[in-house]
C-alpha positions as CSV (number, residue, x, y, z in Angstrom):
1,X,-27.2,1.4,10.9
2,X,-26.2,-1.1,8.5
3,X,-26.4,-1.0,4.6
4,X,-25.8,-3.6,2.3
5,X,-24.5,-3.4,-0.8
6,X,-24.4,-5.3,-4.0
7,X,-22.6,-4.1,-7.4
8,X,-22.3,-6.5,-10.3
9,X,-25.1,-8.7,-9.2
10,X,-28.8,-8.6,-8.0
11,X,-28.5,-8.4,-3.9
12,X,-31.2,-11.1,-3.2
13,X,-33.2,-11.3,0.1
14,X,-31.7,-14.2,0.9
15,X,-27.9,-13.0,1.1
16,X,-28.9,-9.6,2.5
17,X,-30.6,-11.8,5.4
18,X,-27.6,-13.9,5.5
19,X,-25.2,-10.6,5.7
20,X,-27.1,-8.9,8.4
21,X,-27.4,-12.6,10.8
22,X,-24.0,-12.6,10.4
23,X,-23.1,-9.4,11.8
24,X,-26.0,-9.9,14.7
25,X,-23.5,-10.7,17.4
26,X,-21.3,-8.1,16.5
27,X,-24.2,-5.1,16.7
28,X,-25.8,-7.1,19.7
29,X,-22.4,-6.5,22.0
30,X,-20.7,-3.5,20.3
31,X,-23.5,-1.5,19.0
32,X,-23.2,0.9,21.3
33,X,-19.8,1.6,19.9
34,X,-20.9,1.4,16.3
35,X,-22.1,4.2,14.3
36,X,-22.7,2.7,10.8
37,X,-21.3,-0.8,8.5
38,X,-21.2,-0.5,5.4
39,X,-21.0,-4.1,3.4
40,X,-20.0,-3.8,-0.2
41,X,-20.0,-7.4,-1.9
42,X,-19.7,-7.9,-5.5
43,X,-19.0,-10.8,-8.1
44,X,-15.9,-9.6,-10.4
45,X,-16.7,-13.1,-13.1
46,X,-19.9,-13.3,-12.9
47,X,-21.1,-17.3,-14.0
48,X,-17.4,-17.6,-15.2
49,X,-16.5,-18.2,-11.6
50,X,-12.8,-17.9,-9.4
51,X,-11.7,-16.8,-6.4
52,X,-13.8,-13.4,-7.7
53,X,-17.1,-12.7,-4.6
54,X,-15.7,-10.2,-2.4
55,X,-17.1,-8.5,0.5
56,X,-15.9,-5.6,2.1
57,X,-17.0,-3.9,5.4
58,X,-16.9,-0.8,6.8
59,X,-17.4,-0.4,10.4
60,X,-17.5,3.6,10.9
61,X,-17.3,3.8,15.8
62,X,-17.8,6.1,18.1
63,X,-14.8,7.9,18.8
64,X,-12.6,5.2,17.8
65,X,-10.8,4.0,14.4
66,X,-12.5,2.7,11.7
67,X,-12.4,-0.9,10.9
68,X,-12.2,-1.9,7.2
69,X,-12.3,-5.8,6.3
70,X,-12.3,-7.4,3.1
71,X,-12.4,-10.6,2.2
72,X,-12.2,-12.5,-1.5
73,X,-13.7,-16.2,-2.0
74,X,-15.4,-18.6,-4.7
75,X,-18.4,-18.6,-3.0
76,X,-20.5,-15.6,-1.7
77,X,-21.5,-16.9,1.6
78,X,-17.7,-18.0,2.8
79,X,-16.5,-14.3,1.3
80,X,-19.5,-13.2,3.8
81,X,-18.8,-15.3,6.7
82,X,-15.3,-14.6,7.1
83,X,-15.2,-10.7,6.9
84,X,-18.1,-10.8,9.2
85,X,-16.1,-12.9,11.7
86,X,-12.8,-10.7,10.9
87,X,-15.0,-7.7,11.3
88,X,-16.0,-8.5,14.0
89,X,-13.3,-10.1,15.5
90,X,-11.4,-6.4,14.9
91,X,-13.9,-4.3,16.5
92,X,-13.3,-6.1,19.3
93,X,-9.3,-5.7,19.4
94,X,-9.9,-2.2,18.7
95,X,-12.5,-1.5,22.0
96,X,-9.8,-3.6,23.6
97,X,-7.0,-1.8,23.0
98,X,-8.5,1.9,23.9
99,X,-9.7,0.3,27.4
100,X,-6.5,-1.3,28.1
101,X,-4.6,1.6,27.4
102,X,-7.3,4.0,29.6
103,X,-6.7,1.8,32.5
104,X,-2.7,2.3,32.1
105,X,-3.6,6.3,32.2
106,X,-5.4,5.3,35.1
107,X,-3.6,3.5,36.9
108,X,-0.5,6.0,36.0
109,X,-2.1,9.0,37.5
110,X,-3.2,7.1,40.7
111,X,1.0,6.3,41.3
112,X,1.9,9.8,40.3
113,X,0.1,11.2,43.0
């Protein structure tokens, strides 16, 4: 359900760990929802260093858009943490929004009757 990518770098077991903790919460209440993420990371500098770790994630849902975050940091783990948080953050909008709008359709055909 979830595959971790690294490109440019060595994915150690350490950030893939980190990567998957993060996103935890997110699979724990909307996996139901979720088909497949996809985390891409990768270091554009390498030991030069820079606003150059980026990690981009793809959540692919059931019946609903996809969500695509991406976020670009010095450090790995920050870049990590906050697409996870966006991420996750999004998929929640986005279950929002189709339930809100349902209960308008619902509530529309109960006056037009």
């Amino acid at each position: 359900m979830i595959d971790v990518q690294a490109r440019n770098f060595t994915l150690t077991e350490a950030i893939e760990t980190h990567t998957l903790e993060k996103l935890e919460h997110m699979t724990n209440n909307f996996g139901d929802r979720i088909l497949k993420i996809t985390v891409h990371m990768s270091d554009d500098n390498g030991p030069k260093g820079g606003i150059d770790k980026h990690c981009h994630i793809h959540v692919d849902m059931k019946k609903l858009p996809t969500v695509v975050i991406e976020d670009s940091e010095d450090n790995l783990y920050t870049a990590i943490d906050n697409a996870c948080h966006r991420a996750e953050r999004a998929v929640r909008k986005t279950i929002e929004k189709v339930q809100t709008k349902a209960r308008h359709v619902d509530k529309s055909a109960i006056n037009g009757m």
